[in-house]
N, C-alpha and C positions, 0 to 999 in steps of 0.2 A: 504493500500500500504506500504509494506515493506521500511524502510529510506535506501536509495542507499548508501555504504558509500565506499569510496575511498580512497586507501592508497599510498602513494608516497615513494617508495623505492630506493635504489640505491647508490652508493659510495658516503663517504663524501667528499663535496665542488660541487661534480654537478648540484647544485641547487633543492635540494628535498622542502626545504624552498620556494624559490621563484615561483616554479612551483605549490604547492601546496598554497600558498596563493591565485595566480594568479586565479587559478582553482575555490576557496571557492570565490574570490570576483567576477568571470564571471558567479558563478551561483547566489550568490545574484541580480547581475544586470537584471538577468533575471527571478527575483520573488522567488529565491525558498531561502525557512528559511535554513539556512547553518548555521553550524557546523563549525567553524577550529581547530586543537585541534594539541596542538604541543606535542609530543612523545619521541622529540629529549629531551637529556638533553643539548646541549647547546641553544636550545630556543631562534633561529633566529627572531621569527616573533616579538620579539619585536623591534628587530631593524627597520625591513620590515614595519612595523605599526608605529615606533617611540612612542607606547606605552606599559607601566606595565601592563603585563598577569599576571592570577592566577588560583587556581582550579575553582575559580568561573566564569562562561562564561559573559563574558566582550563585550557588545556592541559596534562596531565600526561605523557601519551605517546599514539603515536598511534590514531586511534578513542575515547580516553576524553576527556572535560573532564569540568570538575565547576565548579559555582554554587553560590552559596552565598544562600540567601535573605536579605534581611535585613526585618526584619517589622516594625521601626519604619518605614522606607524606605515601606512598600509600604501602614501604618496610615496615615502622611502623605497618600499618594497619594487613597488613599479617600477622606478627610478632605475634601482637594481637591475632588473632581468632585464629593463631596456638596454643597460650598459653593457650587460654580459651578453645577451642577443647582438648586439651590435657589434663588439669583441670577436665573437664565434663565429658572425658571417663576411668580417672583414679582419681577417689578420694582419692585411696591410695600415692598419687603422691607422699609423703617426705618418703616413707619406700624405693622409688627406686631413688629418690632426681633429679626428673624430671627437677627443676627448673634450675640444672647445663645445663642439656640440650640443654634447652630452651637458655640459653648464648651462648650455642656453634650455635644453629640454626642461630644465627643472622650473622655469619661468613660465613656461608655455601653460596658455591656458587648457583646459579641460581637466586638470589633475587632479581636482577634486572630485569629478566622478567617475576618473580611472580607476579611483582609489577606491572609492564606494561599491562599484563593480568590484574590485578585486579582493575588499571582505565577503561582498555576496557569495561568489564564486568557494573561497573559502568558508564560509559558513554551509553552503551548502555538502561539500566535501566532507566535511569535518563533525554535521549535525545531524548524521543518515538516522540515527536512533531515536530522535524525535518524531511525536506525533504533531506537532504545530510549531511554528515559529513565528513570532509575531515580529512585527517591524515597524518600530517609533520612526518614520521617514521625517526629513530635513523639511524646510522651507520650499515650497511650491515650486522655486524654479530650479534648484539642484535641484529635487528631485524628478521631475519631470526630464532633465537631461539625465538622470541617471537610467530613467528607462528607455529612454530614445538609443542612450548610447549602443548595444546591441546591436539595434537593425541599420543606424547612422556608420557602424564600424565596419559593417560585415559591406557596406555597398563601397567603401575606401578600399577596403580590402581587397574585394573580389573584381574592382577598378587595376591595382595594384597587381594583382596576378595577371592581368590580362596584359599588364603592359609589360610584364616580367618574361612571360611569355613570348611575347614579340619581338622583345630585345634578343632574345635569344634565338629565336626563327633565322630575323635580321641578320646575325652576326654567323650563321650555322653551327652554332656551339653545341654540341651532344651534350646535354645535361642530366641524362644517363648511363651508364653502364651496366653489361649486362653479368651477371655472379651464377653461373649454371642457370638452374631454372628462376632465379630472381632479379629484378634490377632493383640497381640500388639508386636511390637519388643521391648527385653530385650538387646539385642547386641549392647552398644552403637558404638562401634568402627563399628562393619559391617553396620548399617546406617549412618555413617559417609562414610562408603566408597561409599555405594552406592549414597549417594546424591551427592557427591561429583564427584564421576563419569555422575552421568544427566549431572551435572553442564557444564562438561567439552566437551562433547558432544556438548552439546548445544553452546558452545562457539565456535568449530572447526565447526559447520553448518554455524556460525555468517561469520567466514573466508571465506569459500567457495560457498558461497550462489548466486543464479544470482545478488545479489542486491549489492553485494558485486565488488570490481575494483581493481587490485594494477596495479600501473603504473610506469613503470621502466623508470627514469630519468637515462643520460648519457650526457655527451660533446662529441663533434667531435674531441676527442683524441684518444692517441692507451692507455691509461691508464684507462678511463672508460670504453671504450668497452670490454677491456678484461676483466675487472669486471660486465657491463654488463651480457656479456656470462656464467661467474660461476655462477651469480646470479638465471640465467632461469635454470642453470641445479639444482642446489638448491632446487630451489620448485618444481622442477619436482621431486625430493626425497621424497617429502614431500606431491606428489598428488596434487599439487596448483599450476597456472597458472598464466602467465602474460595475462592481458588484452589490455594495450597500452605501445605503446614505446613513450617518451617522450625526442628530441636530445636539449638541451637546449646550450644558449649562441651559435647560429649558425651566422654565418656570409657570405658575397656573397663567402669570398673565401671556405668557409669549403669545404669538401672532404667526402661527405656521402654515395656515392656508397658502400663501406662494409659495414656501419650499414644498410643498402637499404636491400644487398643480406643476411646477416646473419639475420636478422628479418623481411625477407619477408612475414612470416605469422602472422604477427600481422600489428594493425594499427600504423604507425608512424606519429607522431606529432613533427612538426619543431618550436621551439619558441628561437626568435631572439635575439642575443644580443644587450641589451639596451645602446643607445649611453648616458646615464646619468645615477646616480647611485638610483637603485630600495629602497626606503627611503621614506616613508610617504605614506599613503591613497594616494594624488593627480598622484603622479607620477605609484603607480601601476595602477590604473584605466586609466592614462596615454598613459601606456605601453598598457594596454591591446586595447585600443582605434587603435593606430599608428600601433598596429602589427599584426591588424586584428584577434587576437585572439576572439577566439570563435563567430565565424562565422556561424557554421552549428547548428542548432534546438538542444537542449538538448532531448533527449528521455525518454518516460516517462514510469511509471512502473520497472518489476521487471528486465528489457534487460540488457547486459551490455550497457554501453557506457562511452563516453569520453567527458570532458567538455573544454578541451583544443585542439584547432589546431595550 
C-alpha cells in the first residue's frame, strides 16, 4: 500500500501549520504511523509542539514524529552532487576553470526549491514504513514552484538530451561500445541526463498520484480567498488538483456562503477557532477533542481523502 501523503498549502498566516499538525496528530490517534514534516522555513511546529525539531524524525507520542526540514542543509547537498556530477563528466575541468562556476551556481536562483525537492525525494526514500506523511508547505509561491519544479525540469532536460544527442550525431562520435552481448554507455553527461530525467518523473508521479492530497487552507477573509482562488488556478497550470478545502479559524459569526459557492466542487472542511492559544501536545489533542474534528472513518488505501473535518 502506497504511504498516502498530504500537503497543506495556502497563504501565509492561515494556519497551514496548525491544520497540518492537527491533521498528523488525528491520524496518529487513530493508529496510523504518521509523518509531520515541516517545509516551511519559518518552522511553526515547534512552537505548536513547544519542542526542538531537526532533520532527524523526533518522537512526540506514539504513531506521530515530526522532521523538521532544514533547507540550507539540503541547498549544500545539491550544491555537492552538482560539483561532483560536474567533476565526473568533465575531468578536464581546470582547462575550462569549472570551479568558478561552481561559485556562481550557488547564487543562482531556484535553490531553494532544488533543495525542497531534494528532502522530498529523500523523505520519500527514507519514510517507506509510514502510513501518512503530512507536509507543513512554505508560503504560496515556493511552494507552488516547488511543485512545478518536476515537470519544468524534466522539459530542460529532455531539451538537453536532444541536443546532446545531436552534438554527437554532428560530430560522428560513437558514444557507445559494445562489451559481448552489452553496451556500455561512454556518454557520461547523456547518462547523466537521462537518469536524471527517470528521477524526475518519478518524482512528479510522487505529486500526482491517488495517494497523494494537497489541501488548501484559507480564513473566512476576503484576503485568503482571493488567494485561495489564484492558488487553484495555479495548479491547474501545472495539471495538479486541489483535493480539500480546509476554512480555518471559523467562528458562529463567519460569512462562508462565497467560499460554499466558489469551491462547491470540492470537499470543504470547517475547523474552528480555538478559544485558547494552540501550544503544546495537551491543548492540540484538546482542540481536536472539543471541535469534533475528525469525526468520519479515515479511508484506506490508495483513495483520496481527508483527515480533517
Amino acid at each position: 500500500m502506497p504511504v498516502n501523503k498530504q500537503f497543506f498549502i495556502g497563504k501565509g498566516g492561515v494556519g497551514k501549520s496548525t491544520t497540518s499538525a492537527l491533521t498528523a496528530l488525528g491520524l496518529a490517534l487513530r493508529d496510523r504511523n504518521t509523518l509531520l514534516v515541516s517545509m516551511d522555513p519559518a518552522h511553526n511546529q515547534r512552537d505548536l509542539f513547544q519542542l526542538e525539531f531537526s532533520e532527524k524524525p523526533r518522537q512526540v507520542m506514539p504513531n506521530l514524529a515530526v522532521r523538521e526540514v532544514d533547507q540550507e542543509y539540503w541547498m549544500a547537498t545539491y550544491l555537492k552532487e552538482t560539483q561532483a556530477q560536474l567533476k565526473k563528466a568533465y575531468s578536464y575541468q581546470s582547462a575550462f576553470n569549472i570551479q568558478n562556476h561552481y561559485r556562481i551556481l550557488k547564487h543562482s536562483p531556484g535553490l531553494e526549491e532544488y533543495a525542497l525537492l531534494r528532502a522530498f525525494e529523500n523523505i520519500l526514500q527514507t519514510e517507506t514504513q509510514r502510513d501518512a506523511i503530512v507536509f507543513d508547505m512554505p508560503p504560496t509561491a515556493l511552494t507552488m514552484r516547488f511543485f512545478s519544479l518536476p515537470a519544468i525540469t524534466r522539459v530542460w532536460l529532455d531539451a538537453l538530451l536532444k541536443l546532446r544527442r545531436q552534438i554527437y550525431e554532428k560530430k560522428e562520435i560513437v558514444s557507445k561500445i559494445q562489451f559481448g552481448s552489452r553496451e556500455i554507455e561512454q556518454d557520461k553527461v547523456k547518462s547523466r541526463l537521462t537518469e536524471m530525467i527517470g528521477v524526475h518523473r518519478q518524482l512528479r508521479e510522487e505529486l500526482t498520484a491517488g495517494s497523494t492530497q494537497i489541501n488548501l487552507v484559507l480564513n473566512p477573509d476576503r484576503l485568503s480567498f482571493a488567494e485561495a482562488r489564484r492558488v487553484r488556478g495555479k495548479l491547474a497550470e501545472i495539471d495538479m488538483q486541489i483535493d480539500a478545502i480546509l476554512v480555518n479559524k471559523v467562528t458562529d459569526h463567519s460569512r462562508l456562503d462565497e467560499i460554499e459557492t466558489e469551491f462547491a466542487d470540492y470537499p470543504i472542511h470547517r475547523i474552528p477557532l480555538s478559544p485558547v492559544e494552540l501550544s503544546g501536545l495537551p491543548a492540540l489533542k484538546t482542540h481536536i477533542e472539543n471541535a469534533s474534528i475528525f469525526s468520519d472513518p479515515i479511508p484506506q488505501g490508495e483513495e483520496k481523502h481527508v483527515a480533517a473535518n
